[in-house]
N, CA, C and O of each residue as an XYZ file, in Angstrom:
348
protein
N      54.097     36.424      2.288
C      53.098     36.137      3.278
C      53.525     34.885      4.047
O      53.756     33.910      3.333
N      53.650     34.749      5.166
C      53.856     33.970      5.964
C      52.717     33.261      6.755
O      52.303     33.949      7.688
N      52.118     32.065      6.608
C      51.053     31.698      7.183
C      51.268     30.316      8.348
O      52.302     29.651      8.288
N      50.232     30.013      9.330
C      50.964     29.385     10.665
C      50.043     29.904     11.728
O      49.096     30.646     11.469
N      50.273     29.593     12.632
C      50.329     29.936     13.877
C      50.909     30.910     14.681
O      52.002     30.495     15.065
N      50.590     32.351     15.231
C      50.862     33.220     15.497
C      52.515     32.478     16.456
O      53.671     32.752     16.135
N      52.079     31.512     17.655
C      53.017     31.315     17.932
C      54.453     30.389     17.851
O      55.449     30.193     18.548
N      53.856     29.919     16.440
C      55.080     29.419     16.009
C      56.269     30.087     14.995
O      57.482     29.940     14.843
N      54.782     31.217     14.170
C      55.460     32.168     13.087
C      56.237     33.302     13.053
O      57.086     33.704     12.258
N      55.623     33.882     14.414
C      56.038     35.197     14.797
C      57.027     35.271     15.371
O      57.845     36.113     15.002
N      57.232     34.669     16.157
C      59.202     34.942     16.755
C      59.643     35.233     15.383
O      59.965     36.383     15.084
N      59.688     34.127     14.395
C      60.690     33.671     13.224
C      61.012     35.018     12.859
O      62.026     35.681     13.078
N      59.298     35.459     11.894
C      58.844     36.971     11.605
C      59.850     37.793     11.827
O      60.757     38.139     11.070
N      59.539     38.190     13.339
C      59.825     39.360     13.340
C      61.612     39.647     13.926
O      62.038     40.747     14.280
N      62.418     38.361     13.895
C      63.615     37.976     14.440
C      64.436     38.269     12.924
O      65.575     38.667     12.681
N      63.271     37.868     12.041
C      63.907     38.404     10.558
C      64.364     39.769     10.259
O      65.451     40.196      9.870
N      63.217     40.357     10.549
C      62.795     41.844     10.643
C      63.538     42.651     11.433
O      64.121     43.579     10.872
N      63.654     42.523     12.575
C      64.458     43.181     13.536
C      63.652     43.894     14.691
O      63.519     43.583     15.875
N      63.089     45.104     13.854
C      62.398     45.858     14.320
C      61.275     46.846     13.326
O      61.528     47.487     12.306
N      60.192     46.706     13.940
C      59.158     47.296     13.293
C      58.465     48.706     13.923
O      58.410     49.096     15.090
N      58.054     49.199     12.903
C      56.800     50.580     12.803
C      56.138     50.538     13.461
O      56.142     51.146     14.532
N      54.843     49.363     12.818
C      53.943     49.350     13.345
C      53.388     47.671     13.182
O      53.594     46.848     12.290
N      52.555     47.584     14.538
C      51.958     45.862     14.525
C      49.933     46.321     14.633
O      49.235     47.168     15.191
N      49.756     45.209     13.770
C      48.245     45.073     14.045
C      47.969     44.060     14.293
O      48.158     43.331     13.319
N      47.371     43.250     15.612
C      47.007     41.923     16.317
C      45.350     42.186     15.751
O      44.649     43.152     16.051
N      44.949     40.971     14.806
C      43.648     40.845     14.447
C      43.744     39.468     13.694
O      43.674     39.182     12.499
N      44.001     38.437     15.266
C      44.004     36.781     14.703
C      43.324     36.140     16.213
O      42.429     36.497     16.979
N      43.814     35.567     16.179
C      43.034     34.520     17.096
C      42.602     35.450     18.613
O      43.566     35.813     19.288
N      41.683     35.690     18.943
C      41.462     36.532     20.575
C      41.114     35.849     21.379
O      40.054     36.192     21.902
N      41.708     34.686     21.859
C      42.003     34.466     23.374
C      42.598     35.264     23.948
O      43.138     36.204     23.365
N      42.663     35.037     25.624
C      43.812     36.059     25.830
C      45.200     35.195     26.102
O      46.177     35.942     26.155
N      45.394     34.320     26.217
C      46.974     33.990     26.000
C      47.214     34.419     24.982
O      48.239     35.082     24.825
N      46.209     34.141     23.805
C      47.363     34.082     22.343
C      47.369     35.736     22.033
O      48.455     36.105     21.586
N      46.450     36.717     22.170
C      46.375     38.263     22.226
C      47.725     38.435     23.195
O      48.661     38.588     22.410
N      48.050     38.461     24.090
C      48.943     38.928     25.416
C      50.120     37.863     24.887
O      51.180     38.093     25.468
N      50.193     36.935     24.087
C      51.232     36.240     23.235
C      52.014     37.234     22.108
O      53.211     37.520     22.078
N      51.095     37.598     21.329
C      51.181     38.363     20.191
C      51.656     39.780     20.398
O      52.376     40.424     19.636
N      50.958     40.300     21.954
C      51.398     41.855     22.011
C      52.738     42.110     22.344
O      53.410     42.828     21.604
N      53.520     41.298     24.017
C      54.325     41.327     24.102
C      55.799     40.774     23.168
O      56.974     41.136     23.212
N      55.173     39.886     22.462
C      56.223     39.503     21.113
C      56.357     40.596     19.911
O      57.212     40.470     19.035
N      55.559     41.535     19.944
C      55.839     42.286     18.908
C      56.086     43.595     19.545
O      56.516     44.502     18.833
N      55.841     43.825     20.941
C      56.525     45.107     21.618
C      57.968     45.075     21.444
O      58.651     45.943     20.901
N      58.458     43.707     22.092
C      59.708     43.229     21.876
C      60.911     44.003     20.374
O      62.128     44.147     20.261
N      59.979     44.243     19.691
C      60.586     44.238     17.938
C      60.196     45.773     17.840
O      61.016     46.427     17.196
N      59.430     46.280     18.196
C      58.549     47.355     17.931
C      59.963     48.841     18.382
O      60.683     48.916     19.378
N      59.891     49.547     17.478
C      61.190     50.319     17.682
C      60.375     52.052     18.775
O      59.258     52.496     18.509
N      60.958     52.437     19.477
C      60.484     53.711     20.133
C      59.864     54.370     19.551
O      60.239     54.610     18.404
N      58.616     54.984     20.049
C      57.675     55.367     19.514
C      56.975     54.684     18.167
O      56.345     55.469     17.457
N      57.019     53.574     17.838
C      55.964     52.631     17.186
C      55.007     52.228     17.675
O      55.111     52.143     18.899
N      53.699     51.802     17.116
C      52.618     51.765     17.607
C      52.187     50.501     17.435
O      52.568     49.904     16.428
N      51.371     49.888     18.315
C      50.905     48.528     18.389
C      49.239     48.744     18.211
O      48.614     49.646     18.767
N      48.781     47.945     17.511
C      47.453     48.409     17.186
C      46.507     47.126     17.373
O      46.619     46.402     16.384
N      45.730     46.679     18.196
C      44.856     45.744     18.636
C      43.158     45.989     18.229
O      42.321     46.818     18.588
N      43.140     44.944     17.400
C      41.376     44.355     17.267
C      40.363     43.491     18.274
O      40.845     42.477     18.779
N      39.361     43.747     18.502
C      38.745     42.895     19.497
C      39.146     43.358     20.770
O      39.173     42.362     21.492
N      39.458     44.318     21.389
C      40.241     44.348     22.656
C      39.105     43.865     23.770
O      39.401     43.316     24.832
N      37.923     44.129     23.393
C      36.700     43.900     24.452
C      36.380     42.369     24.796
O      35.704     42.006     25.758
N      37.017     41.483     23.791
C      37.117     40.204     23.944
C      38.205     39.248     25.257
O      38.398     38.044     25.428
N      38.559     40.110     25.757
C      39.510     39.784     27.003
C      40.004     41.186     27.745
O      39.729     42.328     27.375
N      40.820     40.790     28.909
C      41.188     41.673     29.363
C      42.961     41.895     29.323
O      43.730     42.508     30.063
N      43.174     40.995     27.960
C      44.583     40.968     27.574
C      44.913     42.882     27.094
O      46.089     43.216     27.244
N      44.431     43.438     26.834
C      44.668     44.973     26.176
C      44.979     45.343     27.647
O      46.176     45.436     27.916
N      44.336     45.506     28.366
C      44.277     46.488     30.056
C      45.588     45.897     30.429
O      46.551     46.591     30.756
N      45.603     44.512     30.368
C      46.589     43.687     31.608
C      48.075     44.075     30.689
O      49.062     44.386     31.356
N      48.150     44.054     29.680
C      49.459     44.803     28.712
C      49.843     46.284     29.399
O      50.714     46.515     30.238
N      49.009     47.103     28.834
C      48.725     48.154     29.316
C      49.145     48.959     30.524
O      49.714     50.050     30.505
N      48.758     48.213     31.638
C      49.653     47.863     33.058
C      50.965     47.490     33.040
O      51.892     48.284     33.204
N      51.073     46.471     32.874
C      52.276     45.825     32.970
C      53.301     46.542     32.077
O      54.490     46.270     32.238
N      52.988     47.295     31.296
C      54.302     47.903     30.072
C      54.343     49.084     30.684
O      55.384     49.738     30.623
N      53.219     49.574     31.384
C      53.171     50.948     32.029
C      53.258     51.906     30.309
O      54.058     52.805     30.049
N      52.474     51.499     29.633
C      52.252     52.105     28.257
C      51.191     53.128     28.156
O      50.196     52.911     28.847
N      51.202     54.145     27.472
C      49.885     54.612     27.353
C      49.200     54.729     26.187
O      49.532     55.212     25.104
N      48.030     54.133     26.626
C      47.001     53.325     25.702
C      45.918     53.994     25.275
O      45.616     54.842     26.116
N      45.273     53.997     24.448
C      43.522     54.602     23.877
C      43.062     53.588     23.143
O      43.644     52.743     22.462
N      41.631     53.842     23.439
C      40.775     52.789     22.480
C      40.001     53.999     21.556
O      40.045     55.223     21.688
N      39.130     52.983     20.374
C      38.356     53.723     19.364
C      37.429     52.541     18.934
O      37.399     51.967     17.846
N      36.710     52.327     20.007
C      35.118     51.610     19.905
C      35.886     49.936     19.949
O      36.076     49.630     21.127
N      36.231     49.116     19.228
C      36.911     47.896     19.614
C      38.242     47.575     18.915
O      38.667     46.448     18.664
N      38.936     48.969     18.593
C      40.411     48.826     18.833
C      41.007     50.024     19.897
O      40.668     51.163     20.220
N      42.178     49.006     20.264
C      43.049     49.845     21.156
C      44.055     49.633     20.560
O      44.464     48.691     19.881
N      44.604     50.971     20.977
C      46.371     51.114     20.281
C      47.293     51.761     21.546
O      46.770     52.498     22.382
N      48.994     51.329     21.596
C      49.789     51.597     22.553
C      51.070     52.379     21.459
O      51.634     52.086     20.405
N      51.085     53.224     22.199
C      52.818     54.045     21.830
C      53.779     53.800     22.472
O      53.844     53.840     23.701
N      54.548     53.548     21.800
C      55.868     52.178     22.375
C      56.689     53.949     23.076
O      56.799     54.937     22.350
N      57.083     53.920     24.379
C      57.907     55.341     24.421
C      59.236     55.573     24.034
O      60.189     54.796     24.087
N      59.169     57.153     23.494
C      60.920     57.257     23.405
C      61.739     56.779     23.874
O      61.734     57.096     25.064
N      62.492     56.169     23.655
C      64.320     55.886     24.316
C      64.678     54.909     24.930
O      65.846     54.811     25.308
């Protein structure tokens, strides 16, 4: 278990790791540190892995991802999840 600050821990994390399955963001919901957390773990997140977000209604960090990755996204009451695409 690794404990810290999303943005001091998580580069380290997931630079260890390489590349991951799957991510679940359910820590701090601002939206810097949410839109911190998503694009740092898209980064790692291997094709077709899924990114899975808590609180999304708490900012408009989920939508503004969403856009910008040109990802396609669904929610399920106050999580949203993105499918990283093939290739």
């Amino acid at each position: 278990m690794t404990l810290g600050r999303s943005a001091k821990e998580l580069p380290v994390l997931l630079g260890k790791l390489v590349t991951i399955d799957i991510f679940l963001h359910d820590s701090e919901h601002s939206y810097r540190n949410m839109l911190f957390e998503y694009r740092t773990a898209w980064a790692h997140l291997k094709s077709g892995g899924l990114l899975l977000l808590h609180n999304i209604e708490t900012s408009d960090a989920f939508s503004d991802f969403s856009e910008n990755f040109k990802a396609k996204a669904f929610t399920l009451g106050s999580m949203g999840g993105v499918v990283k695409p093939l290739g």
